[in-house]
N, C-alpha and C positions, 0 to 999 in steps of 0.2 A: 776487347773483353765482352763477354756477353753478359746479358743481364734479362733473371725472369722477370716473368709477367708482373712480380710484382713490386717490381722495381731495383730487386735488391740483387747483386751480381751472383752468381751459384756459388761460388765460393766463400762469402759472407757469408748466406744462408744455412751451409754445411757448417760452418765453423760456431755459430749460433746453435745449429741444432745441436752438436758436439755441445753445446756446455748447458745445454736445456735437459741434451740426455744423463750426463755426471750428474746434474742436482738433480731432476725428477727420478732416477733410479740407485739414488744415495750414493753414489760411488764415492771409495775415498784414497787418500792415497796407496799404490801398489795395486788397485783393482784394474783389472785387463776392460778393453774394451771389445766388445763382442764384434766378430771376424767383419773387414767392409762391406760385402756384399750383402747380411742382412743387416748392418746398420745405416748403408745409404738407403735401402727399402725404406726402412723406419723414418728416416729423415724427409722420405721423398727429394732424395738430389742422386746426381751421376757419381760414378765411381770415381772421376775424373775429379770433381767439384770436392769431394770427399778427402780424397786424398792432398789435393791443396789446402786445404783446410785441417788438416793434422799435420802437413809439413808447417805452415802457420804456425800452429798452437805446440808445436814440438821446440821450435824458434823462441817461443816466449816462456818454454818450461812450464807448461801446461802438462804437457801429453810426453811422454818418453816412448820412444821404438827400438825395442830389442828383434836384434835380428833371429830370425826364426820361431822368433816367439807372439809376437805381435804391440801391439801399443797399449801400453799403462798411461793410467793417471797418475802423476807426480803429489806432494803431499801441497795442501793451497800454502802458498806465499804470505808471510806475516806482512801487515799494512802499519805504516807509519803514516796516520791521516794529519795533515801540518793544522788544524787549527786545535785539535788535541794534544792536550801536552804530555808529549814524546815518555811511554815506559815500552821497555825493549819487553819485556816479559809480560805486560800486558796483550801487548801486540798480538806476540807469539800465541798465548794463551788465545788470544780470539778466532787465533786460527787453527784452534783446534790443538792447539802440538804442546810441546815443553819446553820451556826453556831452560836451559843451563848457560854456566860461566865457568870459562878457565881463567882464574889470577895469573897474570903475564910477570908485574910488579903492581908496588903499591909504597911509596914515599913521599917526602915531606921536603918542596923545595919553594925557591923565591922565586917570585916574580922578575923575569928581563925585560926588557922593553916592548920587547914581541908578544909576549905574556900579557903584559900589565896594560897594554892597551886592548888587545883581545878580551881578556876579562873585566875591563876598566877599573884596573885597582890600580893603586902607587906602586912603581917600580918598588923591587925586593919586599911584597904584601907575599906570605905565607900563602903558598898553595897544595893542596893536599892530590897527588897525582897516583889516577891505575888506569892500566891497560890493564886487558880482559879481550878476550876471545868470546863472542857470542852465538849460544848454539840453536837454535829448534831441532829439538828433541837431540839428534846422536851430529847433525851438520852443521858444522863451522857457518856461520853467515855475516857474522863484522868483527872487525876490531875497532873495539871502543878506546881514546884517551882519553879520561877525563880530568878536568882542571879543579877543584873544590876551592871555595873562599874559606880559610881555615878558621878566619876570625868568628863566624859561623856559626862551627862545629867543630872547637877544640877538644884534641882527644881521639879525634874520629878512627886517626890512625888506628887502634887499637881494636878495629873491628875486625871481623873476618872476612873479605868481601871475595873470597872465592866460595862463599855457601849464602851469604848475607846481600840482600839489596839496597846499591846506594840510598835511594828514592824512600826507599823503608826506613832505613835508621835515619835519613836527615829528619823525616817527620815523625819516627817514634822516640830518638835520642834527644833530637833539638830544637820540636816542632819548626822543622825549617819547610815549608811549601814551596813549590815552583808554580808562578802567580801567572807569569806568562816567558813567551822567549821567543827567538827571532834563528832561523835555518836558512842555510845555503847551501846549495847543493849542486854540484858538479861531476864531468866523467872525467875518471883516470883510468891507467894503467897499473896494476897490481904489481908491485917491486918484488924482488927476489923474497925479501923479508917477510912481506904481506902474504903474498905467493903460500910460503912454506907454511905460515900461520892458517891462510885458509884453505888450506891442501889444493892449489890449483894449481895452474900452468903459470908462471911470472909473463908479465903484458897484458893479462885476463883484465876485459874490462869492468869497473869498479865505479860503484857510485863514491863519491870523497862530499862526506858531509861536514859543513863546524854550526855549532848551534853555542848559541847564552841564552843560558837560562836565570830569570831573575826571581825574588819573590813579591808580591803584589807591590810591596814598597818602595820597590825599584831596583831592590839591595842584590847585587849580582849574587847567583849560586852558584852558577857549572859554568863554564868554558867546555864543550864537548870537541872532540875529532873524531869521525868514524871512517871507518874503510867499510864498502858494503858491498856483497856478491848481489848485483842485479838480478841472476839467478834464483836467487833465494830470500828477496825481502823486496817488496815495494811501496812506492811512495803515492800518496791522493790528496786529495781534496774533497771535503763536506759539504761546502758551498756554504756553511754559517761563518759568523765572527771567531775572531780568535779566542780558542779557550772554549770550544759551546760544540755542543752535539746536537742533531738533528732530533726532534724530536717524534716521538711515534718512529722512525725509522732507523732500521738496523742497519748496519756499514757490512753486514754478510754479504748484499749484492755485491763489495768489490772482491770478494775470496777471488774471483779466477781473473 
């Protein structure tokens, strides 16, 4: 592998100037990228180096290549930063886009063992259960379960949570807040079922989230499961405590 003068291999440095050129010339998603030969000029790299570096970032759903047309910018990737506590439509919104929700179900069941330890409640504790379909803007990107402690938020059933946000009514119905909570995160294989839900190919690989979410007092709120297109939603780190953002500095450097 070669490496320029200035230490950094020519395909790094293309793939860097790629994402120096999207932010300093505003580009957003669906904007083409202007043809390689004047864009490795611009860059000062090889055509060679240029092009490994858009097969790179076409890899991580950066960069899209249509044939005979040339390479787009994809829309940026909503961020789940793990010391923030976790709002899907937050996220979304930060990056620009929209979020929506398809109600999959939404019911009112007991705690089984499997449950009641996951959530840490007593076997047969009231748990308020939906799946949901999560979009930026018109694209499928997770399928959310979530577990609710009913005791909580009795009643909740009665909302409408294919227009309404969990996170909204627990703190505008019940003042319930999520104080802190604890994520794992794993790769799976997207099932027939998950598949058809997020319009992909079944085997597609998937991030497989569960998170508890409590509130300050310790008092369990969520139980979550997520299915998540890697494609289409990524995960960070802030480098602060849990629950704390950076301060003076904006989380925009992770969009690409």
């Amino acid at each position: 592998m070669s490496v320029s003068s200035s230490g950094i291999p020519p395909k790094d440095r293309a793939q860097e100037g790629i994402l120096w050129h999207i932010k300093s010339e505003g580009l957003k998603g669906g904007d083409r990228l202007m043809p390689e030969r004047e864009l490795a000029e611009r860059l000062g790299v090889s055509r060679t180096a240029l092009r490994a570096a858009i097969t790179q970032l076409v890899s991580t759903h950066v960069l899209e290549s249509r044939q005979g047309s040339g390479t787009y910018v994809l829309p940026p990737k909503p961020i789940n930063i793990f010391q923030e506590i976790y709002n899907f439509s937050d996220a979304v919104r930060r990056a620009g886009r929209e979020p929506g929700s398809h109600l999959v179900y939404a019911r009112l069941i007991e705690a089984d063992e499997d449950l009641a330890e996951r959530i840490q409640l007593p076997v047969g504790a009231r748990l308020f259960e939906m799946r949901r379909i999560r979009f930026a803007d018109d694209e499928p990107v997770a399928i959310e379960t979530a577990y609710v402690n009913y005791a909580i938020c009795p009643g909740i059933e009665t909302h409408d949570f294919a227009t309404e946000s969990l996170y909204d009514v627990l703190s505008e119905s019940y003042d319930v807040h999520v104080g802190h909570g604890q994520e794992r995160i794993s790769i799976a294989r997207a099932t027939a079922e998950e598949a058809l839900l997020l319009q992909v190919e079944e085997g597609s690989p998937v991030f497989f989230e569960r998170a508890l979410e409590r509130q300050a007092d310790a008092v369990p709120v969520e139980y979550l499961k997520a299915v998540i297109l890697p494609s289409r939603y990524r995960f960070a780190s802030n480098g602060c405590e849990n629950g704390s953002r950076p301060k003076g500095v904006k989380s925009s450097w992770l969009t690409w």
